[in-house]
SEKETI-470212 format. One line per 4 residues: number of its first residue (from 1); their letters; for each residue y negated, z negated, x of C-alpha. Coordinates in nm, 2 decimals. Each point is the difference from the previous one (the first is absolute). Layout:
BEGIN
NUM> a> Y,Z,X; ...
END
This chain:
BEGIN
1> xxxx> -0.90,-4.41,-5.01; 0.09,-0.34,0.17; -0.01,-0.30,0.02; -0.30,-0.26,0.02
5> xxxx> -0.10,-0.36,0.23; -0.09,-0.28,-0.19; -0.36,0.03,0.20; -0.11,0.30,0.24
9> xxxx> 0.04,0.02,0.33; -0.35,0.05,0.15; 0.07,0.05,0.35; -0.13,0.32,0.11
13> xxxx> 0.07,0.23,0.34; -0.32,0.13,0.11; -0.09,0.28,0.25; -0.28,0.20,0.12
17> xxxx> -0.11,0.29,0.22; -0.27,0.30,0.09; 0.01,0.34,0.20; -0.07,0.31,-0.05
21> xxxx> -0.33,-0.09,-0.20; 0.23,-0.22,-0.30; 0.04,-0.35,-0.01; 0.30,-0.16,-0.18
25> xxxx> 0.09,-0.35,-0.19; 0.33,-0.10,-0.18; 0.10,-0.21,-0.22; 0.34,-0.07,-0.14
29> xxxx> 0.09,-0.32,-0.23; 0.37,-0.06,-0.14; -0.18,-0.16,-0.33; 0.26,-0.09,-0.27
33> xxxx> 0.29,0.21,0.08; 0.35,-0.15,0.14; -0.05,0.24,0.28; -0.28,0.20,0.20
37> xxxx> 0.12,0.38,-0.02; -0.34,0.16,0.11; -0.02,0.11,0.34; -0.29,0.24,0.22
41> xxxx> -0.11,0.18,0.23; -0.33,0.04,0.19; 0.01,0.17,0.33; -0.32,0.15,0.15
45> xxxx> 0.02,0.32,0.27; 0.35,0.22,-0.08; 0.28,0.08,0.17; 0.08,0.35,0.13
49> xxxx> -0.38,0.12,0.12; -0.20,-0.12,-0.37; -0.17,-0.32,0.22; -0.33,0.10,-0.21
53> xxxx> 0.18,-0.10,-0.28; 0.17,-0.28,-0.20; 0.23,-0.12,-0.31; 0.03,-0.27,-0.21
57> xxxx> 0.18,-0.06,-0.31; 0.14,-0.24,-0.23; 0.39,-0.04,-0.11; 0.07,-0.20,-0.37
61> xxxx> 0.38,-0.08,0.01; 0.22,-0.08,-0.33; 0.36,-0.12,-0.01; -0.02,-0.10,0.39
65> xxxx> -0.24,0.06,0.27; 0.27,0.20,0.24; -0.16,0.34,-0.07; -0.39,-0.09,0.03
69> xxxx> 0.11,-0.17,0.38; 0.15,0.32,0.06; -0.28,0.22,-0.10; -0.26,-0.20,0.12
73> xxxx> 0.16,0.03,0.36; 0.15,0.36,0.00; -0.25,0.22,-0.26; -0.27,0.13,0.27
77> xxxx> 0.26,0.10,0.25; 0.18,0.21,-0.27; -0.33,0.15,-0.13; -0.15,0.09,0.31
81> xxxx> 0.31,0.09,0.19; 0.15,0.26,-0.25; -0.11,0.36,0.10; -0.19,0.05,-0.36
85> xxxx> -0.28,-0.20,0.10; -0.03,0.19,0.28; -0.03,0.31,-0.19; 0.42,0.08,0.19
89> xxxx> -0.26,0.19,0.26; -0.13,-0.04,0.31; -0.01,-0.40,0.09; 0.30,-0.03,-0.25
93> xxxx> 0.23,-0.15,0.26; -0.10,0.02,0.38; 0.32,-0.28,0.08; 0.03,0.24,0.28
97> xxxx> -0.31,-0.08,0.19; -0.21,0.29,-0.13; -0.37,0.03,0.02; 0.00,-0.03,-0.41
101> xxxx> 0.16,-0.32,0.05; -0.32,-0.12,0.27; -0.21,0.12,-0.22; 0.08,0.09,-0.41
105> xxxx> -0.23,0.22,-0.17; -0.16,-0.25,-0.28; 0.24,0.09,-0.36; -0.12,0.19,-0.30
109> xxxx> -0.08,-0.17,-0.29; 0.29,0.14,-0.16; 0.22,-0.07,0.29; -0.09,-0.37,-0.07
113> xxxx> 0.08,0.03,-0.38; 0.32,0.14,0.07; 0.12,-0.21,0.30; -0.10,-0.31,-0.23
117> xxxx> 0.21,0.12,-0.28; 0.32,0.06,0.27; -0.05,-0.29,0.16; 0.02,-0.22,-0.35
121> xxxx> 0.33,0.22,-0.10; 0.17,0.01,0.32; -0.03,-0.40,0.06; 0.15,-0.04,-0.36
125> xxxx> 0.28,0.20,0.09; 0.04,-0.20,0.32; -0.01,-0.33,-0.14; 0.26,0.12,-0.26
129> xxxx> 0.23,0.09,0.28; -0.03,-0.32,0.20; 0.08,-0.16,-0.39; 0.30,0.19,-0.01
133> xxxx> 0.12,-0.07,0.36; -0.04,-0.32,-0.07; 0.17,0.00,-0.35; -0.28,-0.25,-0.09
137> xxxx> -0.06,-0.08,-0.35; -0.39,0.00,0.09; -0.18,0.13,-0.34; -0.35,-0.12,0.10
141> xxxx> -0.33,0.33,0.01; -0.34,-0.02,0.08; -0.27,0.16,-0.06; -0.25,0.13,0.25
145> xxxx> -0.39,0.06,-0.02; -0.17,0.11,0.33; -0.28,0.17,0.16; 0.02,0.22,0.30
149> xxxx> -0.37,0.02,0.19; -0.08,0.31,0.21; -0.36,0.07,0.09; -0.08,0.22,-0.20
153> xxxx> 0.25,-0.10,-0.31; 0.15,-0.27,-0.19; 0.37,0.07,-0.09; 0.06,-0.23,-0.35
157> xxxx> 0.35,-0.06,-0.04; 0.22,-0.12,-0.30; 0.31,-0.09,-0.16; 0.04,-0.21,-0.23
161> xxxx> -0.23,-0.22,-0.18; -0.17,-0.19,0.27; -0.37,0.16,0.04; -0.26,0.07,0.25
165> xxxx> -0.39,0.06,-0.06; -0.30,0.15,0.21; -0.34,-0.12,-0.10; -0.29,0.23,0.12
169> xxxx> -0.37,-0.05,-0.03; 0.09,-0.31,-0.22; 0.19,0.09,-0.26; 0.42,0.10,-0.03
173> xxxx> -0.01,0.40,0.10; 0.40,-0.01,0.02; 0.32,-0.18,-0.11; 0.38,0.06,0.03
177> xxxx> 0.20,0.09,-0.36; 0.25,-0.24,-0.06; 0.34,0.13,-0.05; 0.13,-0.15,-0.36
181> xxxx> 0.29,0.10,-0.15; -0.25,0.04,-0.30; -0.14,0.26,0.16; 0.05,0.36,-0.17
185> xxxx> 0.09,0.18,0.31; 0.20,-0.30,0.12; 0.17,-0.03,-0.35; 0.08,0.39,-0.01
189> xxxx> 0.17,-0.06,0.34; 0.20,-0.30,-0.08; 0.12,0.15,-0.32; 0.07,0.30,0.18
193> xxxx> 0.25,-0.23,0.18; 0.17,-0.13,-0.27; -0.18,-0.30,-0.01; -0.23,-0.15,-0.23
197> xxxx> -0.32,-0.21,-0.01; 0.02,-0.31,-0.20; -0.21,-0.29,0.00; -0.23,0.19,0.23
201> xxxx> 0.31,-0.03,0.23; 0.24,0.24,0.12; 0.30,-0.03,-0.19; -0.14,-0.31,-0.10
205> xxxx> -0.01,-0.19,0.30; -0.23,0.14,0.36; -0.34,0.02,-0.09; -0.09,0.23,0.26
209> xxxx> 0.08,0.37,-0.01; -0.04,0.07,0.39; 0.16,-0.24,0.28; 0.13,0.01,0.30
213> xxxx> 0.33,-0.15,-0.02; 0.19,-0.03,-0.37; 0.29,0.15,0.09; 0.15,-0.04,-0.31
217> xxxx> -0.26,0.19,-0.14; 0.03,0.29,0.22; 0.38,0.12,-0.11; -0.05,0.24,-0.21
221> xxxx> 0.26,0.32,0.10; -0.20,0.36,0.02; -0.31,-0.15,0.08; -0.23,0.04,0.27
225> xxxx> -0.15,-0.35,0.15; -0.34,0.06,-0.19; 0.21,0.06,-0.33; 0.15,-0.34,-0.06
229> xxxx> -0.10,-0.26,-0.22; -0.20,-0.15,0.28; -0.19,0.23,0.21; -0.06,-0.12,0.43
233> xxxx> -0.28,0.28,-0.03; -0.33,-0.10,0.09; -0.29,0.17,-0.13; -0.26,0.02,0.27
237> xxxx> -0.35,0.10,-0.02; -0.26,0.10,0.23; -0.34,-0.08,0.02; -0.27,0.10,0.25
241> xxxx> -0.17,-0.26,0.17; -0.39,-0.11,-0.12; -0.10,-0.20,0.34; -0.28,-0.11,-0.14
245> xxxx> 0.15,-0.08,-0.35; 0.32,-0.11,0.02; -0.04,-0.40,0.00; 0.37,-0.12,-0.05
249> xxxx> 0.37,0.06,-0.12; 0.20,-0.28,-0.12; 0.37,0.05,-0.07; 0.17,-0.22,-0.20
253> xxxx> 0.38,-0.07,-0.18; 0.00,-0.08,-0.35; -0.04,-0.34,-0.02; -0.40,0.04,0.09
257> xxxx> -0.01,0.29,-0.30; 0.19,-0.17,-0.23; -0.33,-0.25,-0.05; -0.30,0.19,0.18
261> xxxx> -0.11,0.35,-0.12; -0.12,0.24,0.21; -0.39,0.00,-0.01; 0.03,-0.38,-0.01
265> xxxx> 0.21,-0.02,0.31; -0.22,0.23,0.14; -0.32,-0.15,-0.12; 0.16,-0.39,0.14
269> xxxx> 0.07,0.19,0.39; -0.31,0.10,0.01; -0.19,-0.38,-0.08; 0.22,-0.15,0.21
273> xxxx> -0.10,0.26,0.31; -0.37,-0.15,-0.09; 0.07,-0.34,0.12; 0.25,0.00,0.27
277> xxxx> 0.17,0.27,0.29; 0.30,-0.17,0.03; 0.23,0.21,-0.20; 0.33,-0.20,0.00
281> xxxx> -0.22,-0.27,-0.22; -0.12,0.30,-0.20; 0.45,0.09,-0.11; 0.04,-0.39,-0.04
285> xxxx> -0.27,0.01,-0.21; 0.12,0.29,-0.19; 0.35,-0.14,-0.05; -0.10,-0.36,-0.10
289> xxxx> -0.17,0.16,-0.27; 0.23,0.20,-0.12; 0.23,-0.33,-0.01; -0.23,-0.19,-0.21
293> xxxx> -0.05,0.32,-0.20; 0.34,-0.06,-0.13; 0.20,0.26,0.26; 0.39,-0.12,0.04
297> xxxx> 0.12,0.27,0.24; -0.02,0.00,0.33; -0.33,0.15,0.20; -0.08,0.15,0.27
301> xxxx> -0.37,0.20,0.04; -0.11,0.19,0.35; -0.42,0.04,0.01; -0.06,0.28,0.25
305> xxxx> -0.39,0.05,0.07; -0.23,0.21,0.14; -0.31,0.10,0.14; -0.18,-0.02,-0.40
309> xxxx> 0.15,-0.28,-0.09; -0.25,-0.26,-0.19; -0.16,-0.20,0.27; -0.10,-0.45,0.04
313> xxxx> -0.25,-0.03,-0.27; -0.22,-0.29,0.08; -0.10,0.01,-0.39; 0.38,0.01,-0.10
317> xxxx> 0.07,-0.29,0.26; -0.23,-0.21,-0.16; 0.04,0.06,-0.36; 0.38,-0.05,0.10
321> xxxx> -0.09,-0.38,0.17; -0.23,-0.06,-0.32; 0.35,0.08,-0.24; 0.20,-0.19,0.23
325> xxxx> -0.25,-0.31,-0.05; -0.04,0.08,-0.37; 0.38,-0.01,-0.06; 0.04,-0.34,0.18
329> xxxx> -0.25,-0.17,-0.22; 0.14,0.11,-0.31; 0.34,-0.16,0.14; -0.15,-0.31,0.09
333> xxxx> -0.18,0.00,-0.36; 0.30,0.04,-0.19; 0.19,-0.28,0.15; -0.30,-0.23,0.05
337> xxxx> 0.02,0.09,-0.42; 0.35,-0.10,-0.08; -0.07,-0.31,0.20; 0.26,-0.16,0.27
341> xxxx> 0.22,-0.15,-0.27; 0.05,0.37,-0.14; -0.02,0.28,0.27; 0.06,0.36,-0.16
345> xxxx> 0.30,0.19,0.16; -0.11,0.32,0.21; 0.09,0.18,-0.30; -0.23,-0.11,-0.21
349> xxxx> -0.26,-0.01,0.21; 0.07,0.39,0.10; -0.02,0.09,-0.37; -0.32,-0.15,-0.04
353> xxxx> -0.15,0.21,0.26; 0.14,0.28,-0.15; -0.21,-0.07,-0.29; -0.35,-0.03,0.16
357> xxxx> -0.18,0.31,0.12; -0.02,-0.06,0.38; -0.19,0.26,0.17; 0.03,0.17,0.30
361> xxxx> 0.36,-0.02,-0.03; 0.18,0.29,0.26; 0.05,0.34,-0.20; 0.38,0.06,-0.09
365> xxxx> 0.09,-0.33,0.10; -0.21,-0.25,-0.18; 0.13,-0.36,-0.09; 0.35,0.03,0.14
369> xxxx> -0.15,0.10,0.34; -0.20,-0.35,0.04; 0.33,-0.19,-0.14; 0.05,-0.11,0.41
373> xxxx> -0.35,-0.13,-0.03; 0.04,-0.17,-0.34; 0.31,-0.18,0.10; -0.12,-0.11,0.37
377> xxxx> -0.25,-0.18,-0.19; 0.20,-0.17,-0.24; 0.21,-0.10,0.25; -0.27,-0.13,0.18
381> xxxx> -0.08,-0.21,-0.32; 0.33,-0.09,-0.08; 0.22,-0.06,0.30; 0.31,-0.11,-0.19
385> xxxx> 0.07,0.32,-0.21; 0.32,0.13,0.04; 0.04,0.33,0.13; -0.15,0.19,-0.34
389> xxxx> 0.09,0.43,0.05; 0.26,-0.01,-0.23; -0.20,-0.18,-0.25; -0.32,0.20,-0.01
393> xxxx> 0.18,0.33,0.03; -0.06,0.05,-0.38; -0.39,-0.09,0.06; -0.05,0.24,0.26
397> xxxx> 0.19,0.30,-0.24; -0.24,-0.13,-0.27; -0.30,0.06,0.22; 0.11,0.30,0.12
401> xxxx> 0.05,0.11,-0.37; -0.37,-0.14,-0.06; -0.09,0.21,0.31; 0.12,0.34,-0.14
END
């Protein structure tokens, strides 16, 4: 779905934080799409007596980016305002001044579950209201993947097909289920609806089966919100927290997932963690290579860390400098090759490397995630090349092919 620039925009917002015992980094890139329709949210310490804890998520828009603004701005106040996620007992309200309201009792896990799930449906149902007020034609969705951090739990949240992954004592201990209309339960549901699944699409055309948003997907008479062909339930799952386990969570729209699995996405965080702190770099990092991995949607990726998360490796920093220097002296021995009457295009000279076996290349993100390095060195080299993303787009998919 939609349309495509002639080259990507690779401008990216960036944005970090900590408290709480997390630290955050953001990345968000428009990349070939007409339009940036992701949005975010990352907001440590939480309103209405949860300081101790904090929420970030990850909005993928289609057909507009009107709903992901909203949700991005408006989901935490409907989750943890509604009287579910207070269990509807005792710190449940307290507008009138209360002692529950100076002081909530923490909620139950299920509490949390349940108040997530109300928030997600009641903000749907207030965004179709203001819709219908409006009498605007606005047919854009979004899906939403999220996590919620208490201190003692983590709170995964999805719908939709965007995706969020802890790693623990190295490895991927947990990811989100994407929500595909291929899915049996999902199919059962959209059938159930009158719909039908084609081209992995419902009726043929949304490839998500869960969205916030889609109104014209959410019509059908004598069915409950959670019954329509798409679904603004959220399926949440809790997880106690492993202090000295739990290294990272990394949460992600589609656009990273379409080209990165997840042990390799995992495997990449975690060599990247090895040679530098500064986790903005780390997302810009993550969504450059997805880029040159071939990715045409939109991204947007939120790394939140803690207190296990890998660690500076002096080792990794070196062996890192050593590939850096490797790489530039294969790009200055290609062109000094060709000689100056014939200087190979970037393309060519990515496809080469793709050939060689180049070691000590980062896990998960391999050539494409040195491409920056490769082409400041050609550029270097040959100062008169014309701008040259467009043209080594198909290298960098065939080196990400090689890669796999």
């Amino acid at each position: 779905m939609g349309a495509f620039l002639d080259k990507p925009k690779m401008e990216k917002y960036n944005a970090h934080g900590e408290g709480n015992g997390v630290c955050y980094g953001l990345s968000s890139m428009q990349g070939w799409r007409v339009e940036m329709e992701d949005a975010h949210t990352a907001v440590v310490g939480l309103p209405h007596g949860l300081g101790s804890w904090s929420f970030f998520a990850v909005y993928d828009g289609h057909a507009g980016s009107q709903v992901a603004r909203y949700c991005c701005e408006h989901l935490l106040e409907h989750i943890t305002s509604n009287p579910d996620f207070r269990g509807g007992g005792p710190g449940g309200g307290g507008e009138d001044g209360s002692e529950a309201a100076v002081s909530p009792p923490e909620p139950s896990v299920e509490s949390v579950k349940n108040g997530i799930r109300t928030g997600f449906l009641q903000i749907d149902e207030h965004m179709r209201a203001i819709s219908e007020r409006k009498h605007s034609s606005d047919r854009s969705g979004s899906t939403a993947v999220g996590i919620m951090v208490s201190p003692s739990h983590f709170y995964f949240i999805n719908c939709g097909d965007s995706r969020a992954l802890l790693s623990r004592g190295g490895r991927v201990h947990f990811f989100t289920q994407d929500h595909k209309p291929s899915n049996p339960l999902e199919k059962e549901r959209i059938q159930n609806a009158g719909g039908a699944v084609m081209i992995q699409r419902v009726n043929g055309s949304l490839a998500v089966s869960r969205a916030l948003g889609d109104f014209d997907y959410k019509c059908v008479h004598g069915k409950g919100p959670t019954e329509q062909l798409v679904s603004p339930e959220p399926e949440v799952y809790e997880i106690e927290r492993v202090d000295a386990e739990d290294e990272f969570v990394v949460l992600a729209c589609d656009g990273i997932w379409d080209v990165m699995t997840n042990e390799e996405l995992c495997d990449f965080v975690r060599s990247r963690l090895e040679v530098t702190e500064d986790l903005e770099r780390v997302c810009n990092d993550i969504v450059d290579t997805c880029l040159y991995k071939g990715s045409r949607d939109n991204m947007s990726v939120i790394l939140v860390c803690f207190p296990g998360a890998p660690k500076i490796n002096p080792e990794a920093v070196k062996r890192e400098a050593e590939l850096d220097k490797y790489l530039q002296n294969r790009v200055e021995e290609l062109i000094q090759k060709q000689g100056v009457e014939s200087i190979p295009d970037l393309a060519h000279v990515m496809c080469v490397l793709a050939t060689e076996s180049i070691p000590n290349l980062p896990p998960g993100g391999e050539l494409a995630s040195k491409r920056n390095v490769v082409e400041e060195m050609y550029n270097k080299l040959n100062p008169y090349q014309s701008d040259s993303t467009v043209s080594t787009s198909k290298a960098s998919s065939s080196a990400s092919a090689q890669d796999k």
